[in-house]
LODO-438758 format. One line per 10 residues: number of its first residue (from 1); their letters; for each residue x, y, z of C-alpha. Coordinates in steps of 0.25 Angstrom, whole numbers. Layout:
N
NUM> A> X/Y/Z  ...
REM end
This chain:
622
1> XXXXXXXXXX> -5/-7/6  11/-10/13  17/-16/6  28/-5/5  41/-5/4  47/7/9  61/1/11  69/6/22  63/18/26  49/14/31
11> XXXXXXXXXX> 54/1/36  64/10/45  52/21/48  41/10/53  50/9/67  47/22/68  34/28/76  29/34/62  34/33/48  32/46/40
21> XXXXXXXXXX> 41/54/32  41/70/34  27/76/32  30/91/33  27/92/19  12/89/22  11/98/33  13/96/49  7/87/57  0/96/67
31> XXXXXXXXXX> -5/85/78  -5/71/79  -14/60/88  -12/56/100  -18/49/114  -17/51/127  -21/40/131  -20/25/125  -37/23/128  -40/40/123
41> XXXXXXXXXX> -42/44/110  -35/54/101  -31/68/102  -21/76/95  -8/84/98  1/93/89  15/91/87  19/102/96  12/95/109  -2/102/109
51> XXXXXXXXXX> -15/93/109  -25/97/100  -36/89/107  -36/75/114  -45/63/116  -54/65/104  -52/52/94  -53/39/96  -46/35/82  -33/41/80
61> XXXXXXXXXX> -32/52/70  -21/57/59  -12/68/63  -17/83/59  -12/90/48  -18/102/43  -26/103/55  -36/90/53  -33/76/56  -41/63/52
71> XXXXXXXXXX> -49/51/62  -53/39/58  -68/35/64  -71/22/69  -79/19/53  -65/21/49  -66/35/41  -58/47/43  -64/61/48  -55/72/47
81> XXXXXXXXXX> -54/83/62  -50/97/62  -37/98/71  -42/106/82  -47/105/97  -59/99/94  -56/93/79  -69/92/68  -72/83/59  -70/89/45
91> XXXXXXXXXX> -74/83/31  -79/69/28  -75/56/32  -64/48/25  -60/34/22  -46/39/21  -38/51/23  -22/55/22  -24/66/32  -20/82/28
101> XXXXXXXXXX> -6/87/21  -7/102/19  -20/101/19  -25/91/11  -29/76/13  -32/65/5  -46/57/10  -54/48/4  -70/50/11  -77/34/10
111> XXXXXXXXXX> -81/29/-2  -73/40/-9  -60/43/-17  -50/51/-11  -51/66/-11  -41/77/-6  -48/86/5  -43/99/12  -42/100/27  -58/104/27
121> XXXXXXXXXX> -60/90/22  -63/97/9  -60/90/-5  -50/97/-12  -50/85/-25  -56/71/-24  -47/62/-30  -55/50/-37  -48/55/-49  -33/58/-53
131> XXXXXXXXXX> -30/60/-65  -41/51/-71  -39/40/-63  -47/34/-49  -40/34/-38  -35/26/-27  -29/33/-17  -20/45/-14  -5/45/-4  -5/56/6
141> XXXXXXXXXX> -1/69/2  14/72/2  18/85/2  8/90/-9  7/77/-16  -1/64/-15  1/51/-24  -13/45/-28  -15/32/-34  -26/28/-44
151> XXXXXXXXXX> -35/17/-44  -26/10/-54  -12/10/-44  -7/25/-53  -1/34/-44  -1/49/-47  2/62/-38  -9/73/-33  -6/85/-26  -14/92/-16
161> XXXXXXXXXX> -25/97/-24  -27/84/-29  -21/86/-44  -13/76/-50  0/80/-52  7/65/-54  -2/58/-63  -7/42/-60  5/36/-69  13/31/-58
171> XXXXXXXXXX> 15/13/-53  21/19/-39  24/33/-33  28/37/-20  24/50/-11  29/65/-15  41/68/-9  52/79/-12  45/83/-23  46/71/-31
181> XXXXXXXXXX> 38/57/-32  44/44/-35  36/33/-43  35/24/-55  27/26/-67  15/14/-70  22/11/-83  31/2/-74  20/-5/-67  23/-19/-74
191> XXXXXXXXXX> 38/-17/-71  37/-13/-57  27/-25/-54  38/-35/-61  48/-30/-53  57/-26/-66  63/-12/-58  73/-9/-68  61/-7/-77  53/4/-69
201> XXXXXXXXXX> 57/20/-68  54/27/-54  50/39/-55  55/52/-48  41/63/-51  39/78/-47  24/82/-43  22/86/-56  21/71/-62  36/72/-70
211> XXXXXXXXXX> 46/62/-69  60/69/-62  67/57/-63  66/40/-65  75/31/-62  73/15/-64  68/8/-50  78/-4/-53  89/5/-50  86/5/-36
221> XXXXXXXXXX> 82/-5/-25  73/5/-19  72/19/-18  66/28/-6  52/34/-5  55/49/-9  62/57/-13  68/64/1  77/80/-2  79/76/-17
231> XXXXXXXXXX> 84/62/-12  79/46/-14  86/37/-8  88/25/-18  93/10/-15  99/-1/-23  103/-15/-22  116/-21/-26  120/-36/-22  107/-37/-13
241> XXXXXXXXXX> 111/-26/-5  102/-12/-4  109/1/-2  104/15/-4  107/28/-9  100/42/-13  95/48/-26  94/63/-28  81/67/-35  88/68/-50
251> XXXXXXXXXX> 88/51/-49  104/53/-45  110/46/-34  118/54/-24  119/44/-13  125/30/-19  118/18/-15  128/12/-4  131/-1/5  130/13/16
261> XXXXXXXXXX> 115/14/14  108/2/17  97/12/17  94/25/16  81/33/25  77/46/26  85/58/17  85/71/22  94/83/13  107/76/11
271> XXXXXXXXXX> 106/67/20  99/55/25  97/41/34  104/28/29  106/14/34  119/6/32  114/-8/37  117/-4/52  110/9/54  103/21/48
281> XXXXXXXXXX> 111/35/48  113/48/41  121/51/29  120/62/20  122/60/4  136/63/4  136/49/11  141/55/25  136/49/37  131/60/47
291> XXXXXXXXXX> 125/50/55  130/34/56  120/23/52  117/18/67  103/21/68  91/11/67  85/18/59  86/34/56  76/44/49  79/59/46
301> XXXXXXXXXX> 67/68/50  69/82/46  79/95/50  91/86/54  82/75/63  82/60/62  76/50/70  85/39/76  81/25/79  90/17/88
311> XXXXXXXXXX> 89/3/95  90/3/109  92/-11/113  79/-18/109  72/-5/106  72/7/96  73/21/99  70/35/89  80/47/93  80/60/87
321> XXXXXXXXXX> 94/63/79  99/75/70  111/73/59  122/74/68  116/62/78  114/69/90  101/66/95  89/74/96  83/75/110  87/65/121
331> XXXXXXXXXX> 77/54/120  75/43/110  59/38/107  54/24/106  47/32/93  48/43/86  43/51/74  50/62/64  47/77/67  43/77/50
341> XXXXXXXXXX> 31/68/52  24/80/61  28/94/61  41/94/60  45/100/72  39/87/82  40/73/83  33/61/89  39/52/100  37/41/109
351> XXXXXXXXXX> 46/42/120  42/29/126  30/19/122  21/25/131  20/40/126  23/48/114  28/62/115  32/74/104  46/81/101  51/91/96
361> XXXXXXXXXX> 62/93/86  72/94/98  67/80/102  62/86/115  48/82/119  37/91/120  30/95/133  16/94/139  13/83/130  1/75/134
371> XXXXXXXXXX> 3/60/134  2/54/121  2/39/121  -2/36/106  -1/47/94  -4/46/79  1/51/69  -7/45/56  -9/56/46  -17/47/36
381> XXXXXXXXXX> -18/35/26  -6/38/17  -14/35/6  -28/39/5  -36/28/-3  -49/33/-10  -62/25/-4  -69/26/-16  -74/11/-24  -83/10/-34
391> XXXXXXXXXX> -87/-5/-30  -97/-7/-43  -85/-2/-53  -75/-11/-44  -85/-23/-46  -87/-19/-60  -72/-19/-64  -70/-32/-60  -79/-37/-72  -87/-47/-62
401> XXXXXXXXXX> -96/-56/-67  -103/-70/-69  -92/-74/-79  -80/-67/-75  -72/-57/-69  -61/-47/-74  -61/-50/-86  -62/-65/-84  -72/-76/-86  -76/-90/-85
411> XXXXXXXXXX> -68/-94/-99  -56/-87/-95  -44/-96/-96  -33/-96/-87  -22/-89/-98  -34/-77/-96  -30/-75/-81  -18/-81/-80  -13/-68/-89  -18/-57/-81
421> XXXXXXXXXX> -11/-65/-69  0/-63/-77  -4/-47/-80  -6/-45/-65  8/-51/-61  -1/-62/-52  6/-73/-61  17/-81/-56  30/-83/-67  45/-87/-66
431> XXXXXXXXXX> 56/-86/-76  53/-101/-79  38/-101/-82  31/-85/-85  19/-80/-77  6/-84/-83  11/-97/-88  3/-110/-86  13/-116/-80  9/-108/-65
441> XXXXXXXXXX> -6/-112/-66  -6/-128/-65  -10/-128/-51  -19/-115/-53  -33/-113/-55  -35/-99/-50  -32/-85/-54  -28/-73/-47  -28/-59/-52  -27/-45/-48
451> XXXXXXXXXX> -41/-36/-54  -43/-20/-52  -56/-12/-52  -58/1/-48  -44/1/-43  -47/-10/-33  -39/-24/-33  -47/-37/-34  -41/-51/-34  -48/-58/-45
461> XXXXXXXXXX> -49/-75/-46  -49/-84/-57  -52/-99/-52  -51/-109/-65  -57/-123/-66  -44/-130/-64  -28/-127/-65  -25/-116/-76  -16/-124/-82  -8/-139/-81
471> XXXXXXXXXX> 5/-144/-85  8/-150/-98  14/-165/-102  19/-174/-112  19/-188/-110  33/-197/-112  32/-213/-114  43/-219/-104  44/-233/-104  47/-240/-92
481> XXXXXXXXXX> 50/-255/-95  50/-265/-108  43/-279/-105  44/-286/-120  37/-280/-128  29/-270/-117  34/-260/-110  27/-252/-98  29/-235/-99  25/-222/-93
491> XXXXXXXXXX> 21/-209/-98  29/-197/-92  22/-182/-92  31/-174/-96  28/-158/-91  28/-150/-105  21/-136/-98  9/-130/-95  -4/-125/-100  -17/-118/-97
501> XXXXXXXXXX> -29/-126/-92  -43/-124/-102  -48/-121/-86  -58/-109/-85  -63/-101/-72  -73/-105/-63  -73/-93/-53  -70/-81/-51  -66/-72/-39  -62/-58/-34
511> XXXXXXXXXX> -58/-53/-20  -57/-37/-17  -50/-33/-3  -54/-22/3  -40/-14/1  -39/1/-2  -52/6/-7  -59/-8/-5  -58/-5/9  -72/-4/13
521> XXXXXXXXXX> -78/-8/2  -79/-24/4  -94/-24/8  -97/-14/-5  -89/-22/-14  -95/-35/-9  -110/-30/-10  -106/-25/-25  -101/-40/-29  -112/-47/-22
531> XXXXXXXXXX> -123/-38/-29  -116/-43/-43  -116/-60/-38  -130/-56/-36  -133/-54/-49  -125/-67/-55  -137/-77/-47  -143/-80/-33  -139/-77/-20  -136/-90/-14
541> XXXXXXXXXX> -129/-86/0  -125/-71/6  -121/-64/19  -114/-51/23  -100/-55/14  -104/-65/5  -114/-68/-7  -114/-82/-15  -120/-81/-28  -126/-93/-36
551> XXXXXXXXXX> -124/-88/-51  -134/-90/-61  -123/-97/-70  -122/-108/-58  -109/-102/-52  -108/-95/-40  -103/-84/-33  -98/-77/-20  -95/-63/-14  -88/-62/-2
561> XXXXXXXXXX> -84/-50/8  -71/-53/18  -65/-42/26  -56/-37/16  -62/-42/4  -73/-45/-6  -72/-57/-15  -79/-61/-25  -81/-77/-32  -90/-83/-42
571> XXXXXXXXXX> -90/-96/-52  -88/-110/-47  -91/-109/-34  -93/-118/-22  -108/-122/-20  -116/-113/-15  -119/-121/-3  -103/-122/0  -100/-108/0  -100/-102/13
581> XXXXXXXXXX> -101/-87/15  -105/-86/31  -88/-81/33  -94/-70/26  -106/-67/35  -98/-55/42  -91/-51/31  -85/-35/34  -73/-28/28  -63/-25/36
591> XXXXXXXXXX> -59/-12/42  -44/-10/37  -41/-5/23  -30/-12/16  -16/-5/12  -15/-1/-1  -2/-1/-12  3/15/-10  11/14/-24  23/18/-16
601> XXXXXXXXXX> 36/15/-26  45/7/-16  33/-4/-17  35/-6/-32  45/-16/-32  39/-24/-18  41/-39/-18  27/-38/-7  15/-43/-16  5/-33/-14
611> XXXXXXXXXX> -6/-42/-20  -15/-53/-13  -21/-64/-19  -33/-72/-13  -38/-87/-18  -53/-90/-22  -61/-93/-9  -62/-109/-8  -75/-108/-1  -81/-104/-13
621> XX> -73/-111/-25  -79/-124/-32
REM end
């Protein structure tokens, strides 16, 4: 998936070395990765300076927590080690992993849905199911609590043992955090994909599912991630200018929005980080400024320490402050990461950009440190998708066949797409002429729309015989000149509308990437949908990543496998003899996995389209 638009604080954090918020509530990180060497391979060191083992990975693993750490193979699975001397393999293999907090881990084994294990790579509650529904994937646990979505984009909460404690009813909903979840019911799902704010309620939530608070999203601009010591910090806009202020956790503000607070970071207690167009510093919520607004940027860690950024000429620096200013240590760092992402008590640095080093909370670097050239500190996939497709049930749902598809066939008429266009959002409209109207569809022929199966997303084509729909006229008699008795005239077309076209389809298409659980699924997928041509007529061409079918109705049809997707075409084709297939020859997915939509609330009201589109492959159109 990103697609996300975290406003100001990730924007600020990403100039950072790492971008993570305080992880102390999921238990320390106890060692990290690190080389030696550039050409060596992976060893790891604790936060205090002492090297567990060196030289022993050539793929660089998570960090430990709970005494186990996770390396991906060369075939692109995870195996989980103990966090010793000479670490083992413990448990199975897995697709993907979050990594442990307090002693548990979300992992999803291949071919499987996700499960919950403990540190003996035990499963403590497989999680196909919650609360009745299949599902997709689960967020890493925060704190005790992880959000999990449901094949059909719900999102609900679990907690450790895998019980759900925030049922699936939920269009958006952020990560736990000081005690409380933030998100907006799916009864707003039409509002929130219209854009109409002032018509959707966020929700401020307890563990236990019940709604402390709502207030409505078109009251503010945008409105921070979590809820930070009671606090939120809210923005709105007024004259086209944003400013910010702060929210207490009874949906009262305590901090009026101000031209001040161009921006509000990181709270911490009663006071936090701000920017006022020319700097970031700190102010408590009386509005006092303990420190002036001069940094680049400025994050409040914990116990009283921030983290400074400060140009120096063309280039950045990170320095170590407390409230009053002063700085922490004598030497500033080309990068720098907070003290909370680890054990509290350390901190990583990078002194210069050949070598990193570790410090403690007095800034003062530690001694006898080997040379550390390159470190990691990856604790696993934020959201841990289930690998698990039922590729015959997916096939199935889309309701292919000789005549049709989802629901369609070769009578529909173009009123019979165009209104799911419409149902979908796909539709183009104005204020002038609505969505769905004929009056968009005189230069189409075509059809796009969004179709589901198993939870998995496929872009479905309709291609008609001719435009869907043509402009209207009357004629006028205009006369142009009198000779005698004669006269010589014109006819004027005069526009009167638009209507639909009697046109019906003549093919139909669907395209599947191999996004989220598709990943790895392209050849299985595209075996399944050949298999099914196969039985419509006669082979007439095939190699590794295609199949042209000649259809015992006279029509053909064509499967086809790319490196990120399978598609799918059959009606009034080309001719057989026109239809090359050797691109395909090699055909092989590619190795990355596609991002996914995390249902995070500030991406609600996005202007980024998530979706893509793709056009009918020419080479096999009539």
């Amino acid at each position: 998936m990103n697609r996300r638009n975290l406003s100001f604080l990730v924007v600020a954090m990403l100039t950072m070395m790492f971008f993570s918020c305080s992880k102390t509530e999921n238990g320390n990180v106890e060692y990290i990765p690190f080389l030696e060497t550039a050409d060596g391979q992976w060893g790891m060191i604790s936060l205090d300076g002492k090297v567990l083992f060196k030289e022993e990975f050539k793929n660089k693993p998570t960090v430990v927590r709970d005494g186990r750490f996770f390396v991906r193979t060369k075939e692109g699975v995870w195996e989980m080690y103990d966090a010793t001397e000479k670490p083992k393999k413990i448990g199975g293999d897995y697709a993907h992993t979050s990594g442990f907090r307090n002693g548990r881990a979300l992992v999803a084994p291949k071919n499987q849905p996700v499960a919950i294990i403990d540190t003996e790579g035990r499963v403590v509650k497989n999680l196909d199911k919650i609360d009745g529904k299949q599902v997709d994937g689960v967020r890493a646990f925060e704190g005790d609590y992880a959000v999990f979505m449901t094949t059909d984009s719900l999102w609900g909460v679990i907690n450790q043992n895998g019980d759900c404690v925030v049922k699936p009813e939920y269009y958006s909903l952020n990560d736990y955090g000081d005690g409380k979840f933030i998100g907006v019911n799916a009864k707003y799902r039409k509002e929130v994909k219209k854009d109409q704010k002032d018509k959707v309620k966020i929700s401020v939530i307890n563990p236990n599912g019940q709604e402390l608070f709502n207030f409505s999203a078109g009251k503010y601009e945008n409105i921070q991630y979590q809820f930070t010591d009671g606090k939120l910090a809210v923005s709105v806009k007024k004259d086209g200018k944003e400013t910010w202020g702060i929210m207490n956790d009874k949906g009262e503000i305590i901090v009026k929005p101000t031209s001040k607070l161009k921006n509000i970071g990181t709270i911490h207690g009663d006071v936090f980080t701000y920017n006022n167009g020319d700097g970031w510093g700190l102010m408590n919520v009386k509005g006092e400024t303990l420190i002036r607004a001069k940094y680049e940027f400025l994050y409040y860690d914990e116990d009283g320490t921030l983290i400074a950024l400060v140009k120096n000429g063309d280039t950045y620096e990170y320095k170590y402050i407390d409230q009053q200013d002063n700085q922490i240590g004598e030497d500033s760092y080309v990068k720098a990461t907070l003290f909370s992402m680890f054990d509290g008590k350390h901190a990583l640095v990078k002194p210069n950009d050949k070598i990193y080093s570790i410090i403690d909370k007095n800034a003062k670097q530690l001694e006898n440190l080997p040379d550390i050239v390159d470190i990691g500190t990856y604790e696993g996939e934020n959201y841990t998708e289930s690998d698990f497709v039922d590729i015959d049930k997916l096939v199935a749902g889309f309701n292919i066949s000789q005549d049709g598809l989802y629901g369609f066939n070769f009578q529909s008429t173009p009123q019979q797409a165009v209104k799911m266009e419409v149902e979908q959002d796909l539709a183009i409209g104005d204020k002038k002429h609505k969505a769905g109207t004929p009056y968009w569809y005189d230069f189409k022929n075509d059809v796009m729309l969004c179709g589901e199966s198993e939870g998995i997303n496929g872009w479905i084509s309709i291609q008609y015989s001719g435009n869907l729909s043509r402009q209207t006229y009357r004629t006028k008699k205009v006369i142009d000149y009198y000779f005698g008795d004669y006269y010589w005239y014109h006819d004027d077309k005069i526009p009167t509308g638009y209507v639909w076209n009697k046109v019906k389809p003549t093919m139909f298409g669907l395209l599947i990437y191999n996004y989220g659980r598709m990943h790895g699924k392209l050849r299985t997928l595209f075996n399944a949908l050949s298999q099914k041509i196969k039985t419509w007529g006669k082979v007439a061409k095939e190699n590794n990543g295609a199949v042209v079918v000649t259809l015992n109705n006279g029509k053909r049809a064509i499967v086809t496998m790319e490196k990120d997707k399978v598609t799918i075409y059959w009606g009034q084709l080309k001719a057989v003899k026109d239809i090359d297939i050797s691109i395909y020859k090699d055909a092989c997915e590619e190795d990355d996995p596609k991002d996914i939509s995390y249902g995070y609330l500030n991406d609600l009201f996005s202007d980024e389209v998530a979706a893509d589109t793709t056009e009918a492959d020419t080479a096999v159109v009539d």
